[in-house]
C-alpha positions in Angstrom: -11.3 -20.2 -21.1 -8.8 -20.7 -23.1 -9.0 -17.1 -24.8 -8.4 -15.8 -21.4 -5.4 -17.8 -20.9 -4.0 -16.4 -23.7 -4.9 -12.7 -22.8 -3.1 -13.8 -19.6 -0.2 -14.9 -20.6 -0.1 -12.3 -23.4 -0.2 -9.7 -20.4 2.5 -11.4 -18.7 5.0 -11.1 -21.9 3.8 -7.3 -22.1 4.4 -7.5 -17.9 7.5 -8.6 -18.1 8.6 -6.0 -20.7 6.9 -3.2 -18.7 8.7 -4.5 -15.6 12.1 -5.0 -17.3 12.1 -1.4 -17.9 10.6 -0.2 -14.5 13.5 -2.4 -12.6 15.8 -1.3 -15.1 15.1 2.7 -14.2 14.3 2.1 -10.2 17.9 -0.1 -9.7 19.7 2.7 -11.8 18.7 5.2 -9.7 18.6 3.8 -6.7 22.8 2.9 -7.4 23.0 6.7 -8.6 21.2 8.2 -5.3 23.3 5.9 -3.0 26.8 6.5 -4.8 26.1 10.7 -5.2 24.6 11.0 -1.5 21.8 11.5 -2.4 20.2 8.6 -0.2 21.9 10.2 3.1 20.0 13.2 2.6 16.7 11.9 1.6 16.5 8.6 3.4 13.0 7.7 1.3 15.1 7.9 -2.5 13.9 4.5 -3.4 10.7 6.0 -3.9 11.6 8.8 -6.2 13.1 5.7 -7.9 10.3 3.7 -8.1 7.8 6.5 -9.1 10.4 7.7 -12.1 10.7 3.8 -13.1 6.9 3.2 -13.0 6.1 6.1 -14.9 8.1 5.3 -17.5 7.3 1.6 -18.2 3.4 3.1 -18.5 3.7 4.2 -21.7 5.2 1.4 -22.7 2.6 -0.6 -21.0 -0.4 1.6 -22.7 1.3 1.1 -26.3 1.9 -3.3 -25.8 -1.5 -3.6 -23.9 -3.6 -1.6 -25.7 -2.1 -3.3 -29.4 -1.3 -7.0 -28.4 -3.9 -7.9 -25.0 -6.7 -6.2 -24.8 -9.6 -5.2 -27.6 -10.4 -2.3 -28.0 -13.6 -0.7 -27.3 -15.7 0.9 -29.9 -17.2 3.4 -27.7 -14.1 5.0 -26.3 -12.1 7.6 -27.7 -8.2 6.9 -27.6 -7.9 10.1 -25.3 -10.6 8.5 -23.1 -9.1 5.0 -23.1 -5.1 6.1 -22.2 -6.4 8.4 -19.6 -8.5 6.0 -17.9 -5.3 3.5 -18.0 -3.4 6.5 -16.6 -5.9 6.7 -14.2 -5.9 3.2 -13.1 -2.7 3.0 -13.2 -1.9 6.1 -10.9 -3.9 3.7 -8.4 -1.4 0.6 -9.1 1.4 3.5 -8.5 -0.1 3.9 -4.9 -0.5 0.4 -4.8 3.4 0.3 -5.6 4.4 2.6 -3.2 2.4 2.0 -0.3 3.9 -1.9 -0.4 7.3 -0.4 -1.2 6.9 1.6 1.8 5.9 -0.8 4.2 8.4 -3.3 2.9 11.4 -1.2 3.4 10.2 1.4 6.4 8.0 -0.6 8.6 9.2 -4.6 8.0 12.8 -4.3 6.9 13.5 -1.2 9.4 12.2 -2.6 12.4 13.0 -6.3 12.0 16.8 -6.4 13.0 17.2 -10.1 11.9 15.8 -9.5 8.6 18.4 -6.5 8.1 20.7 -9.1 9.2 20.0 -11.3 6.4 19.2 -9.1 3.7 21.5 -5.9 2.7 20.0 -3.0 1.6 20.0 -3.6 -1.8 19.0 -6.9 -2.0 16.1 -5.8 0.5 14.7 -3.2 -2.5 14.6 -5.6 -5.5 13.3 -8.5 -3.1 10.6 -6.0 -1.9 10.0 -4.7 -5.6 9.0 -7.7 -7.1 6.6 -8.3 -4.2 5.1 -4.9 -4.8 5.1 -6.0 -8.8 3.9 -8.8 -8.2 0.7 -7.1 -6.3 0.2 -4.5 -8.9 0.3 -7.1 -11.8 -2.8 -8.8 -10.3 -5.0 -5.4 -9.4 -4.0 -4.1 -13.2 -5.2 -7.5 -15.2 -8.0 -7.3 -13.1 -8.6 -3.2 -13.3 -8.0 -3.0 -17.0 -10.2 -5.9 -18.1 -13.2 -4.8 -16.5 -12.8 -1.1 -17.6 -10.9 -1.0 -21.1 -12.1 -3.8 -22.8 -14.8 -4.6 -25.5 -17.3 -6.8 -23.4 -17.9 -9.6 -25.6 -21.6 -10.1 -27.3 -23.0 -12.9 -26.0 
């Protein structure tokens, strides 16, 4: 138990990094498509955002995961093992966007007191560290099962 604990929190310093970046990228552009026009002409921008910020932060995320969280296995090939983490991790991008979308096109759009409260852009990074949030939990769980040595018992 206490192995995994460590993992854990292990995977939530590599998170955090992999997160800082992705928030980093997806507020940048999303302040760049607002203030070029951009957002008036393509109303969904904040998903370009996200998909260029998530992207991104996956390498980063392959290169701390794979060195510092998670053993390696034996029996997989390193062309094997980052395209199965891509794999997986085009998933939590779905993941990402589908909650991203709802968030901001079905909740926040339709709910005129919560647009009341919440401005735009506080709206996207409350709503992107839900989605986050969500996608942190399906990719401990996704990678451990399918890129880790199983221990011998």
């Amino acid at each position: 138990m206490k192995k995994l604990l460590a993992q854990i929190a292990k995977f939530g310093v590599v998170g955090v990094i992999a997160f800082l970046i992705d928030f980093a990228i997806y507020t940048t552009l999303n302040i760049i498509f607002r203030k070029t026009g951009f957002a008036e002409s393509f109303p969904n921008y904040y998903l370009i955002s996200g998909f260029c910020g998530f992207v991104i932060s996956l390498i980063a995320n392959y290169i701390l995961s794979m060195k510092y969280v998670f053993v390696r296995r034996d029996d997989m090939s390193r062309r094997k093992e980052f395209l199965i983490f891509v794999g997986l991790s085009i998933i939590g991008l779905i993941i990402n966007e589908i909650c991203l979308y709802v968030c901001m096109n079905v909740i926040y759009e339709h709910w005129a007191w919560l647009k009341g409260w919440m401005s735009v852009g506080f709206a996207e990074t409350f709503f992107k560290l839900f989605a986050t949030g969500v996608v942190m939990v399906y990719n401990f769980i996704s990678r451990k099962i399918f890129l880790e040595k199983k221990e011998d018992k």
